[in-house]
C-alpha positions as CSV (number, residue, x, y, z in Angstrom):
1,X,0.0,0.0,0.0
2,X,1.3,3.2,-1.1
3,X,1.4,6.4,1.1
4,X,-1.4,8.0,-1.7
5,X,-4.0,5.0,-0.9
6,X,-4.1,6.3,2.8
7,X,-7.2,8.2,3.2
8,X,-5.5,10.8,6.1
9,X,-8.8,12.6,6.5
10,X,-10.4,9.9,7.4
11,X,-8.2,8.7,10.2
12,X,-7.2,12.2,11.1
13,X,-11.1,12.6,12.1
14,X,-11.1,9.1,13.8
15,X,-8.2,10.1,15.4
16,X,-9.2,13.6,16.0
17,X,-6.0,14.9,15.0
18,X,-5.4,18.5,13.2
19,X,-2.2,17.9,11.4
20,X,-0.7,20.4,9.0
21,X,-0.3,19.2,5.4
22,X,3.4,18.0,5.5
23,X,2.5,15.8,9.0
24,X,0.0,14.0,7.3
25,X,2.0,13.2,4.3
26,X,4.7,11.9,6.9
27,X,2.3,10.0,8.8
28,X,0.9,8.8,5.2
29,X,4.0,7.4,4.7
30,X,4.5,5.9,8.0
31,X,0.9,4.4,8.0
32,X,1.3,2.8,4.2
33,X,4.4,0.8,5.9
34,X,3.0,-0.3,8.8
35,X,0.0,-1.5,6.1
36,X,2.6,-2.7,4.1
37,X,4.5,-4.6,7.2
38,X,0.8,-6.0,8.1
39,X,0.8,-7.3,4.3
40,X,3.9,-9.4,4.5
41,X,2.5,-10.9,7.9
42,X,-0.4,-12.0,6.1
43,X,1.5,-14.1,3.6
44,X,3.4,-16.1,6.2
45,X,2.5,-19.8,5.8
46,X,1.0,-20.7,8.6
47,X,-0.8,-24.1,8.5
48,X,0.3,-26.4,11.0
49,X,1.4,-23.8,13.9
50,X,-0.2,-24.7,16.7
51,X,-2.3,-21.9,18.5
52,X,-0.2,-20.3,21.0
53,X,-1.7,-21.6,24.7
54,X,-2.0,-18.9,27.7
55,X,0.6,-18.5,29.7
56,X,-1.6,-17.2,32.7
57,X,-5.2,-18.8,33.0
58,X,-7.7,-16.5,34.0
59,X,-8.5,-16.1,37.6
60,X,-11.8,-16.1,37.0
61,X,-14.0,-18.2,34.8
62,X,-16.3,-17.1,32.2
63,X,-20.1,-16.6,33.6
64,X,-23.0,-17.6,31.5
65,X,-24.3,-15.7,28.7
66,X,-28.1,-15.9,30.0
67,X,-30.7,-13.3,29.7
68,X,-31.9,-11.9,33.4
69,X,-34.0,-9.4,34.7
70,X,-32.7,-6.4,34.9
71,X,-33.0,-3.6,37.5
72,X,-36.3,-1.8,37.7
73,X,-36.5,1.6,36.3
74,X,-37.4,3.2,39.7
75,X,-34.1,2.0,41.1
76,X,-32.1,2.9,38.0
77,X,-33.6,6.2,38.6
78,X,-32.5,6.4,42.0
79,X,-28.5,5.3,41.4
80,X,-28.1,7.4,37.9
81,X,-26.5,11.0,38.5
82,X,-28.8,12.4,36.6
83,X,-32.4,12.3,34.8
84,X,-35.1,13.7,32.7
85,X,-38.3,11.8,31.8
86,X,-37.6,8.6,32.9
87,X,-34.0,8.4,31.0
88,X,-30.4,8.6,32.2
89,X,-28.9,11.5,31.1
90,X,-25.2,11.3,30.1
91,X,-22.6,13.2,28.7
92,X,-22.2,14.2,25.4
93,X,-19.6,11.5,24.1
94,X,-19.2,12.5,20.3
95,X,-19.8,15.3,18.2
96,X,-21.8,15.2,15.2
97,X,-20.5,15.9,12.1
């Protein structure tokens, strides 16, 4: 991948970076060989490698994926900071565009 396939626009907004023009050329260039690195990783042969095994085995096992009730909205009410019409409000966590 070249440097010019790199959309930096988009991944400047992901990022929510404001670089000057000849920063994001650099960084083009940078990200196109990491892509590129990522590339010759992907044509490593790799059938037959066994799947690397944990060296640490969680300390806790995994609970069951089971639907449950959940609390009642009076007491969600109670615990949330804040309210308005029955909802939880929140902050504001991305801007729109």
């Amino acid at each position: 991948m070249s440097a010019h396939d790199v959309d930096m626009d988009h991944l400047q907004r992901l990022a929510r970076l404001e670089l000057d023009p000849e920063e994001a050329d650099l960084l083009a260039h940078d990200v196109a060989s990491i892509l590129a690195y990522f590339d010759q990783l992907a044509e490593v042969p790799t059938d037959g490698v066994e799947e690397l095994v944990r060296p640490v085995v969680p300390d806790r096992p995994w609970r069951p994926d089971v639907a449950a009730p959940s609390l009642p909205r009076e007491r969600v009410m109670e615990l949330a900071n804040a309210g308005q019409d029955g909802f939880v409000r929140v902050p504001r966590t991305i801007d729109e565009d």
